[in-house]
PALUM-648377 format. One record per residue (C-alpha): residue in one letter; x, y, z. Coordinates in steps of 0.001 Angstrom, whole numbers, padded with zeros to 6 digits, always signed. Each point is the difference from the previous one (the first is absolute). Layout:
aXYZ ...
//
This chain:
x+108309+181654+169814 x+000364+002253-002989 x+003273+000191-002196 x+002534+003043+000122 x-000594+002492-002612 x+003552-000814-000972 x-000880-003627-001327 x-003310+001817-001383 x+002298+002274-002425 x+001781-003427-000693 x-002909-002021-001529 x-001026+003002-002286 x+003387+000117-001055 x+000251-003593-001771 x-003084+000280-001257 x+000385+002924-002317 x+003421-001241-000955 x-001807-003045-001347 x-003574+001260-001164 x+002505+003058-002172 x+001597-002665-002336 x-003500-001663-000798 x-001478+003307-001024 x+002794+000661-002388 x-000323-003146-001768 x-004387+000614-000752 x+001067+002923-001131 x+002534-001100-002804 x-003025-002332-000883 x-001786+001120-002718 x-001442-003149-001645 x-003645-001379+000756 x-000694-002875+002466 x-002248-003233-001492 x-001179-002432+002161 x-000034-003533-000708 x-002750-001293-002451 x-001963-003431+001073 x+000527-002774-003045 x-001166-003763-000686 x+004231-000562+000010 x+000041+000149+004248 x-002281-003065+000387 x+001878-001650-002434 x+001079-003134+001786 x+003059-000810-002617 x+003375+000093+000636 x+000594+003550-001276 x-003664+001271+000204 x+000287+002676+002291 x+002574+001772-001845 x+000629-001019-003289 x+003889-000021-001088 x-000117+002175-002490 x-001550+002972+001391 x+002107-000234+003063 x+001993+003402+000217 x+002989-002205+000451 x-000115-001753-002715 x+003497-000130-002371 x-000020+001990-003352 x+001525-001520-003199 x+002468+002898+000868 x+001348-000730+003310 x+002289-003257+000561 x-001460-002382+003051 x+002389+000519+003039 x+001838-003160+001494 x-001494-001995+002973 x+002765+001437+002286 x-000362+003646-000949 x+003382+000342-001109 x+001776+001320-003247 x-000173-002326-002833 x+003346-001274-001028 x+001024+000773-003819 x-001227-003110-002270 x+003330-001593-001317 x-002057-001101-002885 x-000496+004199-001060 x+003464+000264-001866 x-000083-002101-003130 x+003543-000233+001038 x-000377-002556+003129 x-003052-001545-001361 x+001582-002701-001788 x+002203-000648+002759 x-002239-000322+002499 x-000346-003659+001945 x-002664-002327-000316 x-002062-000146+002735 x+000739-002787+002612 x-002889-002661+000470 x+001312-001233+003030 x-002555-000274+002799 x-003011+000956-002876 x-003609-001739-000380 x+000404-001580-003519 x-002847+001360-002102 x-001187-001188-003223 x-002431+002367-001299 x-002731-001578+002103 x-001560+000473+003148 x+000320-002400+002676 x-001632-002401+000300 x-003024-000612+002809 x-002199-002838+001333 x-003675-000520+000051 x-000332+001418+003357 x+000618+003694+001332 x+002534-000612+002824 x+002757-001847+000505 x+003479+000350-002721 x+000108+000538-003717 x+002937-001861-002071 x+002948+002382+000977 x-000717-000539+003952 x-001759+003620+000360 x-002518+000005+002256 x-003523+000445-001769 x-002081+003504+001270 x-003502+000056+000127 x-001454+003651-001231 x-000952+002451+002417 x-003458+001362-000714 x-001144+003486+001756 x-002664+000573+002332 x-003180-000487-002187 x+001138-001622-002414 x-001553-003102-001730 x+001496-003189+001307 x+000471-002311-003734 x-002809-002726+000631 x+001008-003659+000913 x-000380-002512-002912 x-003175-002134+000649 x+000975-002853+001897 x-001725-003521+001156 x-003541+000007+001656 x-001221+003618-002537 x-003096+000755-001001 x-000971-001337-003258 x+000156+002834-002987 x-003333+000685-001345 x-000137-000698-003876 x+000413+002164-002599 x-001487-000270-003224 x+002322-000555-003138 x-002312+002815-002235 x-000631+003635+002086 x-000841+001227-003439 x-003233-000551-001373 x-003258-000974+001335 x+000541-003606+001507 x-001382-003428-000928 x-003364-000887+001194 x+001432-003301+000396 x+003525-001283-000893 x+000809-003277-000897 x+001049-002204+003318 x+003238-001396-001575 x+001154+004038-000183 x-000234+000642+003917 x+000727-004029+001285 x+003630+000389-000030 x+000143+003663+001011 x-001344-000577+003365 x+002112+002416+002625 x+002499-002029+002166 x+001896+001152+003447 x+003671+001127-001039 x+001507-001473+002696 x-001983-003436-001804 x+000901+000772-003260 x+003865+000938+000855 x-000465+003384-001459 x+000969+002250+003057 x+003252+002149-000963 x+002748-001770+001711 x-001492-003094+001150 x+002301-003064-001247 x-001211-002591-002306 x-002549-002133+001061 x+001203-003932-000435 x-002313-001611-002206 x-001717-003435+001407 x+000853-003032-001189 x-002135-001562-002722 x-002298-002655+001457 x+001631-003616-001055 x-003411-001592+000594 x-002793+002343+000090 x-002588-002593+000287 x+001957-002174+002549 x-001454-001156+003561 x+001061+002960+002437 x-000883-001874+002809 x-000818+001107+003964 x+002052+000599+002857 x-000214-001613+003370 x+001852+001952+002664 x+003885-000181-001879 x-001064-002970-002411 x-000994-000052-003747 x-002629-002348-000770 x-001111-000817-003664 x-002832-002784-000570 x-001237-001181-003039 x-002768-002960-001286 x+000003-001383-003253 x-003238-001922-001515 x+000013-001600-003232 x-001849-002441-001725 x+000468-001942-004054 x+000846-003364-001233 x+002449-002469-000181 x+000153-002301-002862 x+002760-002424+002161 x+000601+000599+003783 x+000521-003313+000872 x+002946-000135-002568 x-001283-003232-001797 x+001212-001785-003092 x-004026+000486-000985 x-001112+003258+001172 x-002759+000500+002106 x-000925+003425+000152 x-002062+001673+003695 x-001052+003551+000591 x+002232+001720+002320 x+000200+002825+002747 x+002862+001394+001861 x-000605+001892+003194 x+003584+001452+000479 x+000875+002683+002819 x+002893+001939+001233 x+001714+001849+002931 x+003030+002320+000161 x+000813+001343+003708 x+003113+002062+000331 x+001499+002224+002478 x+000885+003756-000290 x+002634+000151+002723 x+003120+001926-000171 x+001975-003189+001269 x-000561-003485-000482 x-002835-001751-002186 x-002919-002314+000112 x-001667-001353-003488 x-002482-002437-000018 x-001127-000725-003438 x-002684-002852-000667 x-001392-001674-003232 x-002614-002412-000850 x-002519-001143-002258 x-002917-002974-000032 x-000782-001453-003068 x-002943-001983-000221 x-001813-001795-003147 x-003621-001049-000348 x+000549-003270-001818 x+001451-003239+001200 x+002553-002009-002194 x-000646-003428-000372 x+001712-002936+002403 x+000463-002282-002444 x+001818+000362-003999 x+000302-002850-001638 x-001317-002128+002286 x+003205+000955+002523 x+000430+002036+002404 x-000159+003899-000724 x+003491+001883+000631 x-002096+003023+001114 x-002370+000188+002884 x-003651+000475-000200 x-000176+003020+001442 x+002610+002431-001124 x-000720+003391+002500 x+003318+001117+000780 x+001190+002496+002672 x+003306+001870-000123 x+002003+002332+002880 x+003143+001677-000123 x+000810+002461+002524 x+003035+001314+002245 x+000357+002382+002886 x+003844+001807-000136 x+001556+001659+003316 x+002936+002276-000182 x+002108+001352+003027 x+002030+002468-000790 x+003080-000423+003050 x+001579+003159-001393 x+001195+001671-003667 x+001410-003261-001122 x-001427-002607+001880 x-003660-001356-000345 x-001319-003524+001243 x-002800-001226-002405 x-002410-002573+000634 x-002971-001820-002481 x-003150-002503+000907 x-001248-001323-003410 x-002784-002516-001156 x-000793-001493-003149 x-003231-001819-000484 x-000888-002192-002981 x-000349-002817-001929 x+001823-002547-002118 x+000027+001754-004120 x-002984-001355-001894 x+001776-003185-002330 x+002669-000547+002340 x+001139-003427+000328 x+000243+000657+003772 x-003781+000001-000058 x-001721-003052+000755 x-002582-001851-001865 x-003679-000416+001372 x+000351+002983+002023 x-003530+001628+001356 x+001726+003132+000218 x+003676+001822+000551 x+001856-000314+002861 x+001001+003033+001574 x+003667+000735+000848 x+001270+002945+002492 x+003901+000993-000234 x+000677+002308+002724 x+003258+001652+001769 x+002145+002773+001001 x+003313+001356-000283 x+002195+001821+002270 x+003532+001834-001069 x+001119+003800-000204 x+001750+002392-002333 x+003347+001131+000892 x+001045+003046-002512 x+004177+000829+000142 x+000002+003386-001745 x-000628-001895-004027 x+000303-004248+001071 x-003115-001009+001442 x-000926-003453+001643 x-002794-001006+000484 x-001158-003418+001284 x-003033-002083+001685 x-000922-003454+001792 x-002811-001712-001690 x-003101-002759+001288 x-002629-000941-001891 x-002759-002965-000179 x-002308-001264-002493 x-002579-002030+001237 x-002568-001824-002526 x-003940-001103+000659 x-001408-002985-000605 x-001181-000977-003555 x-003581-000898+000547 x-000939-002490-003059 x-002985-000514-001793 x-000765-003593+001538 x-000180+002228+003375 x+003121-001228+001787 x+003058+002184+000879 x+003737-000496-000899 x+002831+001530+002422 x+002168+002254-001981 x+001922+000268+003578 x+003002-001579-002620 x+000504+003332-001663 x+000083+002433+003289 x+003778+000992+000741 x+001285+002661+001852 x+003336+002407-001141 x+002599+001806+001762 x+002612+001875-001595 x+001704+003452-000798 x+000739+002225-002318 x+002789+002643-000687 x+000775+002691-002537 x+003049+002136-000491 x-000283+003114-002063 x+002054+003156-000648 x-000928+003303-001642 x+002246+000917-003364 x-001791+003240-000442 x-003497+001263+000697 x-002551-002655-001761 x+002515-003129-000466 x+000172-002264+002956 x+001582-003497-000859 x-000760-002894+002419 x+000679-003317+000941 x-002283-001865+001402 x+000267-003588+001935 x-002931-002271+001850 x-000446-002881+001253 x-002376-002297+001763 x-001109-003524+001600 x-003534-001407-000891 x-001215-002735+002491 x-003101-001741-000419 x-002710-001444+002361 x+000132-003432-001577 x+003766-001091-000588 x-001759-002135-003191 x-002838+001403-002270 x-002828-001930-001476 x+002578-001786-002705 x+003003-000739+002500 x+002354+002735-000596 x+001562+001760+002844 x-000033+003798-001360 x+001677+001374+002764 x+002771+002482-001430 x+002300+002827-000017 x+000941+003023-002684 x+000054+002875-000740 x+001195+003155-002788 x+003167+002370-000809 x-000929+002877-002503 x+001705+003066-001080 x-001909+003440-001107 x-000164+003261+000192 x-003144+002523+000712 x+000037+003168-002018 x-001999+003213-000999 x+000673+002059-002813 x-001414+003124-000172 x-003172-001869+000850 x-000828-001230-003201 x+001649-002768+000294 x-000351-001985+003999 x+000120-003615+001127 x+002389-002689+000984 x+001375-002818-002199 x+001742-003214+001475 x+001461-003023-000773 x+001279-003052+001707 x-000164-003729+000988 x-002201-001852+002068 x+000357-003861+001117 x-001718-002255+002321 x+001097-003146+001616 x-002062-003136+001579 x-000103-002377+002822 x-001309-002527-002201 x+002900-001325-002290 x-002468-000891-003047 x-000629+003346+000470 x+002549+001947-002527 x+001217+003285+000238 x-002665+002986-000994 x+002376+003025-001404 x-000567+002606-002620 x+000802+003280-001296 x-001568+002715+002122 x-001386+003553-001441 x-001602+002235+001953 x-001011+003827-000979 x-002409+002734-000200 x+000158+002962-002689 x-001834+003085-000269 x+000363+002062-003223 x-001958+003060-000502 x-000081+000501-003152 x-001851+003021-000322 x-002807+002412+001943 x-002767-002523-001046 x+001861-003271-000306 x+001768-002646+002267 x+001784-003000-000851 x+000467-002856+002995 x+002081-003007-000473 x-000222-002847+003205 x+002304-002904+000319 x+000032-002623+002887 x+001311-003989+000961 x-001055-001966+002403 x+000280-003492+001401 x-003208-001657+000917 x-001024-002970+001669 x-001526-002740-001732 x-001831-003452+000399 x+001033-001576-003557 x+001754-003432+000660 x+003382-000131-000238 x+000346+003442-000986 x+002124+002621+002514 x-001985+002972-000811 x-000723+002633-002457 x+001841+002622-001234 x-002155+002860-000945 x+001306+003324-001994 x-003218+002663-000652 x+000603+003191-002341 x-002532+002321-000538 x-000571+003342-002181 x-002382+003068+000738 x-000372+002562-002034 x-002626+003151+001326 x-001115+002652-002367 x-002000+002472+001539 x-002503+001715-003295 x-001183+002596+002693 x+000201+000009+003805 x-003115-001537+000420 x+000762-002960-002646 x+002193-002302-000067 x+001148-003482-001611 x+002490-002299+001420 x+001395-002969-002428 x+001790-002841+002242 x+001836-003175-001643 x+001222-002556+002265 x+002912-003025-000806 x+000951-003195+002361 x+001242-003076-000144 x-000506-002542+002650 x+002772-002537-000015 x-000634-003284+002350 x+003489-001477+000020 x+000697-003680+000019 x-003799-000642-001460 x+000595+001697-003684 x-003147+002245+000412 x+000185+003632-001183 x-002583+002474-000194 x-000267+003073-001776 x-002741+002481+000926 x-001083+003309-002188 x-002155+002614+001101 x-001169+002736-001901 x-002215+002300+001609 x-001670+003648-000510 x-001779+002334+002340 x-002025+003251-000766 x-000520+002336+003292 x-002589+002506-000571 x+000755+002509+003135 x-003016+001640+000722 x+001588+001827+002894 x+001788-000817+003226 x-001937-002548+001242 x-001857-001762-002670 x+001359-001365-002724 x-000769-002723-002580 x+002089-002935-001467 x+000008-001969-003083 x+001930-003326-000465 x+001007-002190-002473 x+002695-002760+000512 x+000968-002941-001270 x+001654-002808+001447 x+002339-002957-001784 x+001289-003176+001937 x+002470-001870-002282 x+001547-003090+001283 x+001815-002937-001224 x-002150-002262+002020 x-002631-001007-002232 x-003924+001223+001348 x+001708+002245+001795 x-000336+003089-002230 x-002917+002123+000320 x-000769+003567-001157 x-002718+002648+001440 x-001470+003218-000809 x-001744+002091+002941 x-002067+003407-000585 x-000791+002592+002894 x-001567+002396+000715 x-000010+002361+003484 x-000109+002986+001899 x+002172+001175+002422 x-000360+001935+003486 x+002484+001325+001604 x+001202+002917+002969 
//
């Protein structure tokens, strides 16, 4: 349908009454339209790039005061009459951010809080913008090399020792990378040519095989030395267990020495104190156990076995011997280790047995030393508490019943007896220089037989490690012991052994060890007493961690107040060394 002609007239109506205003205004215009010129400032991708501030047509004068945020009329400054401006109040710092004339400060990363709790913003970057690159992290590319001279013509050939040391290394290797933290520098190598060893499944197993070979001006110990060529076959195991609870160590030592020459059967027309043949084998080894029940409560368990011989010049030796007889002390002990936050007790059950061979003599017939077999049960407690970190005082108590095969031995004494040892001591460390444990105490044995008397003594006991510096360390041993002997009428022998080491290392892969060695041997009730020096010096040339070879030189002094018992010995080696 088609409109009135009323609403027709309408529609023209409004639009001259607003198409009349706009022609009045073009024609007031008289000044000249420009259009909008295309410049390198719109692709500007800068905060501020497409219109830069100061060309802005809004932009405030030096004339024209800045209005306030809220658009209102400023207030009068009190501080405009010089009137009110000494009376004006200081202003209140209640509530205010101290500030100190420096900035805050921030932390190594981009996020998170600086010092005054504000939280840290990251910068906004524009569309197109460059991003800032990432510093160069773990895993980059290696940086090619630059040359230290770009001016010039270069070398035809530069010196090796110039470049060597200048050879490009990873950042992330080198610890160079901006913001990376220190990198914690590995710890020196204490033995750099020391047996590393191999692993089997979670144990640590380190062999080793020692060969030498020299001469022996005495090794029979005679009044009249008679001197053999010697060689000692020695080897060595060390298993231990890498477990984060409990332990098993099994450590095992021996060595065959064997000599070429015979010493005579007779001297004098009597009887020679040594055997003929003088080969002599020696074992020492243990296997340890520990439980651990929980933080302070570990059971601990030990299988030993010594294998040896009687000393060459021992009285206990007998004349017209063929050979040694061979002696086997073996045992174990059972206890645990009970921590209360700094006491600790710790404590053990003890059974061992030494068993002898037969002496085989040089006529060909045997003799029984079934006499000096025994068996021993006993215990052994110690009672220690921790004064600070590295000082540990103890006390230490055992005791123990020896029983023998044959109530009589080959003279008629009944050697069946009890004893035992109290000592006091204390373990320390300080600062590692100084490590060990020193003890002192009594020890005292009593016998079945009444002709028998008492053996007692005073008891040391210690071990002392001083490193005294980088290339040189300083040992100091001390030990007592009772032993058994077959002397007539005598009770036993009271044996005290101190010994000195000192290790100087030249350079890692030499190294000299000087050892002197002190004891007495004191056979009560029979007025013998034995003193024994030992001087000896090695020279280890480490070719590298599995070979290396061994110089010795040691000499030996017996000096009793027996007479023909004396005797003195010099012995020479020379060997190599194998080891894993």
């Amino acid at each position: 349908m088609g409109s009135s002609p009323g609403m027709g007239r309408s529609k023209r109506a409004h639009f001259l009454r607003a198409a009349l205003p706009c022609l009045a205004l073009t024609a007031l215009q008289s000044g000249p339209v420009a259009a909008q010129s295309l410049t390198p400032d719109l692709f500007n991708p800068n905060r501020g790039g497409f219109a830069a501030p100061e060309t802005l047509p809004t932009r405030r004068t030096a004339g024209v005061p800045q209005a306030p945020s809220d658009a209102l009329p400023a207030l009068p400054d009190p501080n405009a009459d010089p009137r009110k401006r000494q009376q004006t109040p200081a202003t209140s710092r209640v509530g205010q951010v101290p500030t100190y004339g420096l900035p805050a400060a921030n932390g190594a990363s981009g996020s998170g809080y600086d010092s005054l709790n504000r939280k840290r913003q990251q910068p906004k970057l524009y569309p197109g913008q460059p991003k800032p690159k990432r510093p160069v992290g773990p895993g980059s590319p290696v940086p090619p090399a630059t040359p230290d001279r770009t001016l010039g013509p270069p070398r035809i050939a530069p010196p090796p020792s110039e470049t060597a040391h200048k050879v490009p290394v990873p950042p992330a290797m080198a610890g160079s990378v901006p913001g990376q933290p220190l990198r914690r520098r590995l710890k020196a190598d204490d033995d750099a040519f020391g047996a590393v060893g191999d692993y089997a499944g979670s144990f640590l197993i380190k062999g080793g095989l020692e060969l030498s070979a020299g001469y022996d001006t005495n090794p029979a110990r005679l009044n009249k030395p008679v001197g053999s060529p010697v060689y000692v076959v020695a080897p060595d195991l060390l298993v231990a267990s890498d477990w984060e609870r409990h332990a098993l160590v099994a450590d095992l030592r021996g060595s065959f020495s064997g000599y070429t020459n015979n010493m005579p059967a007779t001297i004098d027309g009597f009887a020679s104190p040594s055997p003929v043949e003088i080969d002599r084998p020696d074992f020492t080894g243990h296997v340890d156990g520990r439980i651990d029940v929980d933080r302070d409560l570990k059971l601990t368990s030990q299988l030993r076995l010594r294998l040896a011989t009687d000393n060459p010049g021992s009285p206990n030796v007998q004349a017209g011997l063929q050979k040694y007889p061979v002696y086997a002390t073996y045992g174990t002990t059972i206890g645990f280790d009970q921590t209360f936050n700094r006491f600790q007790v710790a404590a053990g059950a003890t059974v061992d047995r030494t068993a002898y061979t037969d002496s085989k003599l040089t006529d060909g017939s045997t003799f029984s030393n079934n006499d000096r077999d025994f068996n021993q049960y006993g215990g052994v407690g110690r009672f220690s508490y921790e004064l600070k970190p590295g000082l540990k005082p103890f006390v230490e108590i055992q005791g123990d019943t020896r029983v023998h095969d044959q109530a009589a031995d080959r003279n008629g004494y009944f050697r069946d007896s009890n004893g035992g040892y109290a000592k006091v001591g204390s373990s320390f460390e300080f600062s590692r220089i100084l490590t060990g444990e020193v003890s002192v105490g009594y020890s005292a044995r009593n016998y079945v037989d009444p002709r028998l008397s008492q053996l007692s003594g005073f008891l040391t006991s210690g071990s002392l490690i001083w490193n005294a510096s980088g290339l040189t360390t300083v040992k100091f041993a001390t030990d007592t012991q009772i032993a058994e002997t077959t002397v007539p009428g005598s009770s036993g022998v009271l044996v005290h052994t101190y010994g000195v080491e000192v290790d100087h290392d030249f350079r890692r892969w030499l190294t000299a060890v000087g050892k002197f060695t002190y004891g007495t041997y004191d056979y009560q009730n029979q007025g013998r007493n034995d003193k024994t020096y030992s001087l000896e010096g090695n020279l280890i040339y480490k070719l590298n961690r599995n070979i290396w070879i061994k110089g010795t030189l040691r000499h030996d002094i017996l000096d009793s107040n027996q007479p023909t018992s004396s005797s003195q010995g010099t012995v020479v080696m020379l060997g190599v060394r194998l080891q894993n």
